[in-house]
C-alpha positions in Angstrom: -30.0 -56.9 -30.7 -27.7 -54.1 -32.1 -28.7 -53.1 -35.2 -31.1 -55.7 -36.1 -34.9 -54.4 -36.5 -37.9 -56.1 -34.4 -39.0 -57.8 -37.2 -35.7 -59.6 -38.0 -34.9 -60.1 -34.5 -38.6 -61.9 -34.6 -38.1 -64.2 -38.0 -34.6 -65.2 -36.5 -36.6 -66.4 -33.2 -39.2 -67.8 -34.7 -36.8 -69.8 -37.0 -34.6 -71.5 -34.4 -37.6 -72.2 -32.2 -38.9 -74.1 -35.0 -35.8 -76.2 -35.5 -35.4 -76.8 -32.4 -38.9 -77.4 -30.9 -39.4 -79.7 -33.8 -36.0 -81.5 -33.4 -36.9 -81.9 -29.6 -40.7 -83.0 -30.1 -39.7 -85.8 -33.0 -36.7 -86.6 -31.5 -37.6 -87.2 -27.5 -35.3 -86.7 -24.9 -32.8 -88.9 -24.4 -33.3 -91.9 -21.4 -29.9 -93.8 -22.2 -27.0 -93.7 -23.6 -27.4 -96.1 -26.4 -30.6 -93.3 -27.3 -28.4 -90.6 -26.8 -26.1 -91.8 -29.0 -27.5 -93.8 -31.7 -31.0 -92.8 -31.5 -33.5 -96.0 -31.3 -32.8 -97.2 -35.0 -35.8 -96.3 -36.1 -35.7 -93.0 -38.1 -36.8 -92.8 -41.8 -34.3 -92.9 -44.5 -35.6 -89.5 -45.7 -34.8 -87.7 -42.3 -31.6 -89.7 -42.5 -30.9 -88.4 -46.0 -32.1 -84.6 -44.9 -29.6 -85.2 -42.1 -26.7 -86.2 -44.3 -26.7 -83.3 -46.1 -27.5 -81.0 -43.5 -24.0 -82.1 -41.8 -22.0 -81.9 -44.3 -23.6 -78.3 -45.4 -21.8 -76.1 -43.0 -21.2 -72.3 -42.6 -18.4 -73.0 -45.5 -20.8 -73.7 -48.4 -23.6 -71.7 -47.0 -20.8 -68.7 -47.2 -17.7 -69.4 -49.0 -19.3 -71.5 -52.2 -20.6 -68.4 -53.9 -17.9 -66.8 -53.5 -16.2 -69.6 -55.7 -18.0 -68.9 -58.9 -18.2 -65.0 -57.8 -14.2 -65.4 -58.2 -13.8 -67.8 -60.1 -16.3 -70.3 -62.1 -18.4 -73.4 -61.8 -15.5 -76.0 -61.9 -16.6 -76.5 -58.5 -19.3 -79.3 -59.2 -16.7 -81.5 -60.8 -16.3 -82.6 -57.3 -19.6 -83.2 -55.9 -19.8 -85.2 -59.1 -17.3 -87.2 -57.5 -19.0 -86.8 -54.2 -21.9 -89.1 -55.3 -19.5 -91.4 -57.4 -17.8 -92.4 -53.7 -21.5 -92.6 -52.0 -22.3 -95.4 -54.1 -19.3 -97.1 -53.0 -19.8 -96.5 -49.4 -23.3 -98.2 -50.2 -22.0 -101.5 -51.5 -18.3 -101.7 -49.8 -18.3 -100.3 -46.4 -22.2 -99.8 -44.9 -23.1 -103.8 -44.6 -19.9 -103.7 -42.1 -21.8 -101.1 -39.6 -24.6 -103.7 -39.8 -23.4 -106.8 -38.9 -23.8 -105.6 -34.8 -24.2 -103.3 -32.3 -22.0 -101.1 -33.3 -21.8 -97.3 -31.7 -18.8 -95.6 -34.0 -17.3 -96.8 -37.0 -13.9 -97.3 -34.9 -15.4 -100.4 -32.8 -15.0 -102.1 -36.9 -11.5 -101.2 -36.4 -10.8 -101.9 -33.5 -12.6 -105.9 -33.6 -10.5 -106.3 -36.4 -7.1 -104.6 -35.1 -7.7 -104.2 -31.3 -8.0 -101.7 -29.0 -5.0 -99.7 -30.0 -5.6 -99.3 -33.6 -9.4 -98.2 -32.6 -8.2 -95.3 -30.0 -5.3 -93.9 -32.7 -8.1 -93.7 -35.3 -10.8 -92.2 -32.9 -8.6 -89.9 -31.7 -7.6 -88.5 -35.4 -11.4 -88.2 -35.9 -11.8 -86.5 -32.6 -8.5 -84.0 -33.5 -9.5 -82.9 -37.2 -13.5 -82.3 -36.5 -13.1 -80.2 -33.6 -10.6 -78.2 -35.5 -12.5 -78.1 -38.9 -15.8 -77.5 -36.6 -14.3 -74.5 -35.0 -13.3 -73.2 -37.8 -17.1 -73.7 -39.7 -18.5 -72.2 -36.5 -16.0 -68.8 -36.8 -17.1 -68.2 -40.2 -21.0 -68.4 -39.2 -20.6 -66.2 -36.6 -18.5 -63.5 -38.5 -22.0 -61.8 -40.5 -23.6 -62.1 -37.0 -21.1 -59.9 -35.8 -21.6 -57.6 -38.8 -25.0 -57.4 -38.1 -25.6 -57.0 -34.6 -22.6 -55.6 -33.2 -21.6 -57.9 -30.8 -18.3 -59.2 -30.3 -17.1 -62.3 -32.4 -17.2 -64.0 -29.3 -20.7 -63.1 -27.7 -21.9 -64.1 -31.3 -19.5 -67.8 -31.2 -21.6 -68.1 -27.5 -24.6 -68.0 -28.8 -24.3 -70.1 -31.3 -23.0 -72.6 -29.3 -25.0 -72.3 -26.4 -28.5 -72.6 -28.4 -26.7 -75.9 -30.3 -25.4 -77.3 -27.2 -29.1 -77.1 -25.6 -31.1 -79.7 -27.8 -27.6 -81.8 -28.3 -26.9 -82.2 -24.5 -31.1 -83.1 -24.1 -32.2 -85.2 -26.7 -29.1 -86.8 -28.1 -28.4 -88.2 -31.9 -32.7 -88.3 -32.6 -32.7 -84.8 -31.6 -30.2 -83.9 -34.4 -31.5 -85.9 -37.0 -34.7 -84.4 -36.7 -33.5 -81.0 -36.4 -31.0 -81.2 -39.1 -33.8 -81.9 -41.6 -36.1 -78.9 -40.5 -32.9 -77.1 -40.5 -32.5 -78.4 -44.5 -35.4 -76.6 -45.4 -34.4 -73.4 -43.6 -30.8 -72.8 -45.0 -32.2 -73.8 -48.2 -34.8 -71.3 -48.3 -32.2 -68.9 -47.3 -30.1 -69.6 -50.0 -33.5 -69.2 -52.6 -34.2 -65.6 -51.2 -30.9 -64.4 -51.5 -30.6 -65.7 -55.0 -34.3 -64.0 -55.7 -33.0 -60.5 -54.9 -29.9 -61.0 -56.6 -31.2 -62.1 -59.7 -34.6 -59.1 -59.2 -32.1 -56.5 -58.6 -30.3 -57.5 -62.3 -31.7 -55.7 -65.4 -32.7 -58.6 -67.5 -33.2 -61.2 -64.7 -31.6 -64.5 -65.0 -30.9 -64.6 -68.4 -28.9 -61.5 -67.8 -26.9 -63.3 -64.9 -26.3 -65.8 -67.2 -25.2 -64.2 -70.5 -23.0 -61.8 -68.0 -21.5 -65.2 -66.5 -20.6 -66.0 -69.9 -18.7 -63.0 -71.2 -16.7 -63.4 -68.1 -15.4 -67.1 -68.5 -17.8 -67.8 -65.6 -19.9 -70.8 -66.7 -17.0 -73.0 -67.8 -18.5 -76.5 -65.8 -15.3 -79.0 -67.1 -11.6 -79.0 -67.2 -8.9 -81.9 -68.6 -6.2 -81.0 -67.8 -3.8 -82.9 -66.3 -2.8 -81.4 -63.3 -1.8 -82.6 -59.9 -1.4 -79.4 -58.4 -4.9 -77.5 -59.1 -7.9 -78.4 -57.3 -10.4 -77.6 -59.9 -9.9 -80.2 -62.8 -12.5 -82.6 -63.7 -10.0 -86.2 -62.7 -9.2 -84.3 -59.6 -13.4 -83.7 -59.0 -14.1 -87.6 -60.4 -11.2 -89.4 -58.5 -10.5 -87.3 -55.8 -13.6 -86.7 -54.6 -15.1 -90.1 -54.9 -11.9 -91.1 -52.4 -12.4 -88.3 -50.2 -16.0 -89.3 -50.1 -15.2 -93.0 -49.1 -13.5 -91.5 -46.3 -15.6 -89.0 -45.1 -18.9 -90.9 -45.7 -17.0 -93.9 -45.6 -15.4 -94.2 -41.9 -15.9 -90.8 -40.0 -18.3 -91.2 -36.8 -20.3 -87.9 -38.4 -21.7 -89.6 -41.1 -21.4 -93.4 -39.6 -23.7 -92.4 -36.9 -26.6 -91.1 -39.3 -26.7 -94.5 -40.4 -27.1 -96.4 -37.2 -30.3 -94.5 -36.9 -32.0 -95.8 -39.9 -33.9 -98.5 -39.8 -31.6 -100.8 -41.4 -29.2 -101.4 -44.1 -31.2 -101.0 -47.0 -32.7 -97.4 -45.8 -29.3 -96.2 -44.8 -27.8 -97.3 -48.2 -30.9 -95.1 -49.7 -30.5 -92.4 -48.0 -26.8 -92.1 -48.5 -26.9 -92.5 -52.3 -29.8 -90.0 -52.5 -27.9 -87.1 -50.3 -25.2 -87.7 -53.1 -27.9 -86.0 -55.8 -29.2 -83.8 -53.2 -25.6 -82.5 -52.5 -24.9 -82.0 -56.2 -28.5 -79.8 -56.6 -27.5 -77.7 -53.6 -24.0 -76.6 -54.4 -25.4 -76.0 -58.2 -27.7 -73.7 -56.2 -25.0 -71.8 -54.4 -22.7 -71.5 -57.5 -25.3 -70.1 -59.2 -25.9 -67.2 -56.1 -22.1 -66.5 -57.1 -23.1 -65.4 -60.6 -25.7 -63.6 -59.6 -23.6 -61.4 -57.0 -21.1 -61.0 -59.6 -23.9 -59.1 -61.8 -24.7 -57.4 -58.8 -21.6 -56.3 -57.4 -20.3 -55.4 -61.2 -23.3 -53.0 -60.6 -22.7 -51.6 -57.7 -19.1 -51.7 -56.8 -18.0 -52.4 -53.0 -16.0 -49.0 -51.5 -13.1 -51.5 -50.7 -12.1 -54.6 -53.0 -13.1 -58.1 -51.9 -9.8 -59.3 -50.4 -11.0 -63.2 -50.9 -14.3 -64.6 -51.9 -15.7 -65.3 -48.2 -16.2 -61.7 -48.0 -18.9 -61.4 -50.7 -22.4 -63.2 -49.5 -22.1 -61.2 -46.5 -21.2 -58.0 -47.8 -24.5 -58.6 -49.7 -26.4 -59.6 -46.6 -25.3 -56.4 -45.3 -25.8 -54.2 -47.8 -28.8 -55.4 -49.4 -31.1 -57.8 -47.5 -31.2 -55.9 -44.6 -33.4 -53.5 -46.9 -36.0 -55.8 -46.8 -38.2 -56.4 -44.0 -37.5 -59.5 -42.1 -35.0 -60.7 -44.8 -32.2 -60.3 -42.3 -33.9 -62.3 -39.7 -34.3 -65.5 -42.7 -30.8 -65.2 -43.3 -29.2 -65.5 -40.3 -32.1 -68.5 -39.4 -30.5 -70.0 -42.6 -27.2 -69.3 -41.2 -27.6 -70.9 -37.9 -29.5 -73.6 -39.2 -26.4 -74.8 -41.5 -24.0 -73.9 -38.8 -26.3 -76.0 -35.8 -26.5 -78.6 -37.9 -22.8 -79.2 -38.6 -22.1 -78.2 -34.7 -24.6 -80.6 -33.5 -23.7 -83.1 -35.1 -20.2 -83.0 -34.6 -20.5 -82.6 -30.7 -22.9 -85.8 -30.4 -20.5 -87.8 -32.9 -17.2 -86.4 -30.6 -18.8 -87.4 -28.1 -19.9 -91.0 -28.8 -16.4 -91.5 -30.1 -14.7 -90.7 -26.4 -17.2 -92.3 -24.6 -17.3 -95.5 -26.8 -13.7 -95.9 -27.8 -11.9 -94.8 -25.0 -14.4 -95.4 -22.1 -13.9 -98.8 -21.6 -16.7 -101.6 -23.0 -18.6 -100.2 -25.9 -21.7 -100.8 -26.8 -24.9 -101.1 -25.3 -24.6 -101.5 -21.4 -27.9 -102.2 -20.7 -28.9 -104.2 -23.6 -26.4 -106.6 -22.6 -26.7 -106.5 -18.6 -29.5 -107.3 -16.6 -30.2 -105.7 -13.5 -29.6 -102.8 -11.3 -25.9 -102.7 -12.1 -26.9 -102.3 -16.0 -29.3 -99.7 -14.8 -26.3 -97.3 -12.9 -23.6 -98.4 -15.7 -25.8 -97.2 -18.6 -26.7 -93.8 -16.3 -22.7 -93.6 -15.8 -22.1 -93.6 -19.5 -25.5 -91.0 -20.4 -23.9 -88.7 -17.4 -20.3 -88.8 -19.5 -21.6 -88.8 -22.9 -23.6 -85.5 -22.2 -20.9 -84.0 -19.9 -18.2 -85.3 -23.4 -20.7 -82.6 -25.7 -20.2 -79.8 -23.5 -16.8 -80.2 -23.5 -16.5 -80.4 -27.4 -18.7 -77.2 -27.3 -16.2 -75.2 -25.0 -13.5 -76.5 -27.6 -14.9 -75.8 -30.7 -15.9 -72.6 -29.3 -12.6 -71.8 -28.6 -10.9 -72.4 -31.6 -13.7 -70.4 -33.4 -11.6 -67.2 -32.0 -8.8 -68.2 -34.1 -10.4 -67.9 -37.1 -9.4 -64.3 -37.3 -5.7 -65.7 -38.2 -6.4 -67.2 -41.1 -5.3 -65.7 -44.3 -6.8 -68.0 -47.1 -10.4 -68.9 -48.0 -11.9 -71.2 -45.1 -13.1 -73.8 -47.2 -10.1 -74.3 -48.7 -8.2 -74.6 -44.8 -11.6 -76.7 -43.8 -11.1 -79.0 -46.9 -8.1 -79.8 -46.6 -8.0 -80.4 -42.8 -10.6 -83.5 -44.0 -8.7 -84.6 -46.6 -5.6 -84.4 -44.9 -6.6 -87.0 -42.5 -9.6 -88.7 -43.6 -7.9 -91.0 -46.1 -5.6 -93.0 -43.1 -8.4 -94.1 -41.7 -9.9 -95.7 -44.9 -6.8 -97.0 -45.8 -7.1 -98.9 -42.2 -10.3 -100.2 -43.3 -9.2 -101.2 -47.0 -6.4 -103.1 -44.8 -9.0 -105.0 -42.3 -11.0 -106.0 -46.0 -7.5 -107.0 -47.7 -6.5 -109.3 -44.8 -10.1 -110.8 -44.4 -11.3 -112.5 -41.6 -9.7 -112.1 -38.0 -7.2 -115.0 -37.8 -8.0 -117.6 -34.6 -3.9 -117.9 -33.8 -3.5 -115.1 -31.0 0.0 -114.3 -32.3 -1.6 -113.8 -36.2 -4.0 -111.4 -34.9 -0.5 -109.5 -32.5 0.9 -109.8 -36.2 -2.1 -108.2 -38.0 -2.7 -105.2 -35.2 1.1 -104.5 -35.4 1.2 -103.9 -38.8 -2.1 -101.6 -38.6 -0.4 -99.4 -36.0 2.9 -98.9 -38.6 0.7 -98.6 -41.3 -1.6 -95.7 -39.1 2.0 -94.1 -37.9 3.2 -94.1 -41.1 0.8 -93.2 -42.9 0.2 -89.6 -41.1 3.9 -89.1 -41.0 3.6 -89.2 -45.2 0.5 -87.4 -45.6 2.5 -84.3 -43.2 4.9 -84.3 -45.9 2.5 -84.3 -48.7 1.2 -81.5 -47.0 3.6 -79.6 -46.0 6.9 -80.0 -48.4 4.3 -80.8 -52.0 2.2 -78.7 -54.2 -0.4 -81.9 -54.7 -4.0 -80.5 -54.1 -6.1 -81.2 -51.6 -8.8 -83.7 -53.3 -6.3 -86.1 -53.8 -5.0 -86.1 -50.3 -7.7 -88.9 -49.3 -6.3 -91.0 -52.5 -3.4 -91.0 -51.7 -3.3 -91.1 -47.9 -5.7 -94.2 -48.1 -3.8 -96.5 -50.9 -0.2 -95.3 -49.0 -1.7 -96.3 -45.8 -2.6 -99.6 -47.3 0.1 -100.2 -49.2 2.3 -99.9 -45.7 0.1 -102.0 -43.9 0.3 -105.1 -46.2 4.1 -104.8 -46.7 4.5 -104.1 -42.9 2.4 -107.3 -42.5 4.8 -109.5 -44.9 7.9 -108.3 -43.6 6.6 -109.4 -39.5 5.4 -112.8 -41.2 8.8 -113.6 -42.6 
């Protein structure tokens, strides 16, 4: 496996066998498609929680979060501070509205509210943005496995996706919850060795890393200013990121669909609050990696500059952990645990949202259908769900190649791809709470799903302009995109009632 020893070829097996065979063993394979895609409701809030985190950890924080405080300094954490903020809004505002039926994707509460049209347009936006910020995650995991191995960036996109693709297309959602949380572990312990070394390889240890941190301007944690622009202020962090995580954790199918697997409200609503301190430990964890390679690599200068900040955890990878037996193999478990998690949970999500929202009747075929017929309906829809992940996998896949294009740090492209779009759909959802109750006078409701269409049209036409033609930062892209979406909606509403 190119130049990879035995022994890290070995620890890299034995990792993903472990993750998977324990994913596939707790999970079961999936008989139907309600299993397949929202798991028998049934799993612990603490997998749920392990899961939570898992997906959201991808290849970008794994990678490009040390490189933050590397370049830069811990600032950073003024946004997961926001992050747990918006999770304990989510609790209390949005969750009870999953649980009130047999819900599949968080689009079917669109879509009893608005109709089928308003469902499909915001389905389809999910389905756009994730496979693009997906392909993206999955190009910058497999960039160090190139590195180290040899292969082509493609050979090393294929495996990923081929290994994910194999316990996602067999054992549905229940497979990835379960996996996801061994994966936890694994990417986390990856993350502790690499710090370890860092912080041996420094005279004076951690306090040396620390006081060296300092002198550079490096452990500044809070900043006031008032500044629209600039990602990295603490109302920007508090605000912004408490929005963002309304939306994200709020309405996308990714995270909706951990919470149809818990056993109810109450442990969903635990587990999502939880991941919120969870999250906010783990990025302090790869911040503080940062610091420590900036000791490091102050010590032992690269032959050629960084060129951006993505470049640093696996220049270290490559020129330092591969000196240690087997460390090689951990990391790039770690790194294909992070990167599997996101993936699979992003193909099983994609894929209940096409088959759900744009496969005809959603929900539960055979729970609601007696009978042979329910029998070969609810085989139909497990046959197109599973052939749905494989073709998210071939997409995602592809768009990994283009990866090499970029020009900017990939967190920063993947971020704001999420919180480009993300907010229209809670603003749609703030809509459906602001109007109440769906109306019994057929033309109120025509009146009602008009005005959510403008509002959805409208609002991605504005947030392309904020994008595009405005220097406002990306964390306040959900903020802005939800409240303008909602604000349309209500005045398009008055102006069709007259």
């Amino acid at each position: 496996m190119g130049d990879l020893a035995l022994l890290d070829v070995a620890v890299l097996a034995a990792t993903l066998l472990l993750a998977v065979a324990a994913g596939l063993l707790l999970g079961r394979k999936a008989a139907s498609a309600q299993s397949f895609l929202a798991g028998e409701r049934d799993v612990p809030w603490g997998a749920v929680l392990l899961s939570i985190v898992a997906t959201e950890t991808s290849s970008v924080t794994f990678l490009s979060i040390p490189g933050v405080a590397w370049g830069g300094d811990l600032r950073f954490l003024q946004l997961p501070l926001g992050y747990l903020i918006g999770r304990v809004v989510v609790a209390h505002l949005l969750l009870p509205r999953y649980f009130e039926g047999q819900v599949l994707t968080s689009y079917e509460v669109l879509g009893r509210r608005f109709g089928p049209g308003v469902k499909r347009a915001s389905s389809l936006l999910f389905l756009v943005t994730r496979t693009l910020g997906d392909g993206l995650r999955l190009y910058l995991t497999a960039l160090p496995l190139q590195l180290l191995t040899g292969w082509p960036l493609e050979g090393a996109a294929a495996l990923l996706v081929g290994v994910t693709l194999a316990y996602t297309w067999f054992g549905g959602v229940r497979a990835v919850v379960w996996t996801d949380a061994v994966q936890f572990f694994i990417y986390v312990g990856g993350g502790v060795l690499a710090l370890a070394v860092a912080i041996g390889d420094t005279s004076g240890g951690l306090a040396a890393v620390l006081e060296r941190a300092d002198a550079a301007g490096k452990l500044r944690l809070f900043d006031g200013a008032l500044d629209f622009t600039r990602t990295n202020t603490l109302l920007a962090g508090l605000l912004g990121g408490a929005f963002l995580t309304l939306a994200t954790h709020g309405t996308d199918q990714l995270m909706v669909q951990r919470y149809l697997c818990a056993k109810g409200q109450r442990e969903a609503g635990r587990a999502l609050v939880a991941s919120g301190v969870v999250v906010l430990l783990q990025f302090a964890l790869f911040l503080l990696l940062g610091l420590a390679l900036h000791a490091w690599f102050t010590d032992r200068p690269p032959a050629t500059p960084f060129a951006k900040g993505d470049e640093v955890f696996p220049a270290f990878i490559v020129g330092r952990l591969r000196e240690l037996p087997g460390a090689v193999g951990l990391i790039l478990g770690a790194l294909f645990a992070v990167s599997m998690s996101t993936l699979s949970s992003s193909l099983n999500a994609s894929a209940s949202a096409l088959v759900n929202d744009f496969g005809g009747a959603s929900g539960s075929v055979a729970s609601s259908t007696a009978g042979s017929a329910a029998r070969d309906s609810d085989a139909a829809r497990l046959r197109r769900a599973r052939a749905a992940t494989v073709l998210f996998a071939l997409l995602q896949g592809a768009l990994a190649l283009s990866g090499t294009l970029l020009t900017r740090s990939v967190v920063d492209v993947v971020l704001q791809i999420a919180s480009f779009t993300s907010g229209i759909t809670l603003g749609l959802f703030l809509l459906a709470r602001q109007l109440g109750p769906l109306p019994d006078e057929a033309a109120a409701r025509a009146v009602d799903a008009r005005a959510a269409l403008v509002a959805f049209t409208v609002g991605l036409a504005g947030m392309t302009v904020v994008w595009r033609a405005t220097p406002l930062a990306w964390p306040w892209y959900a903020l802005v995109g939800s409240l303008g979406t909602l604000a349309v909606g209500l005045l398009a509403r008055r102006v069709a009632k007259g």
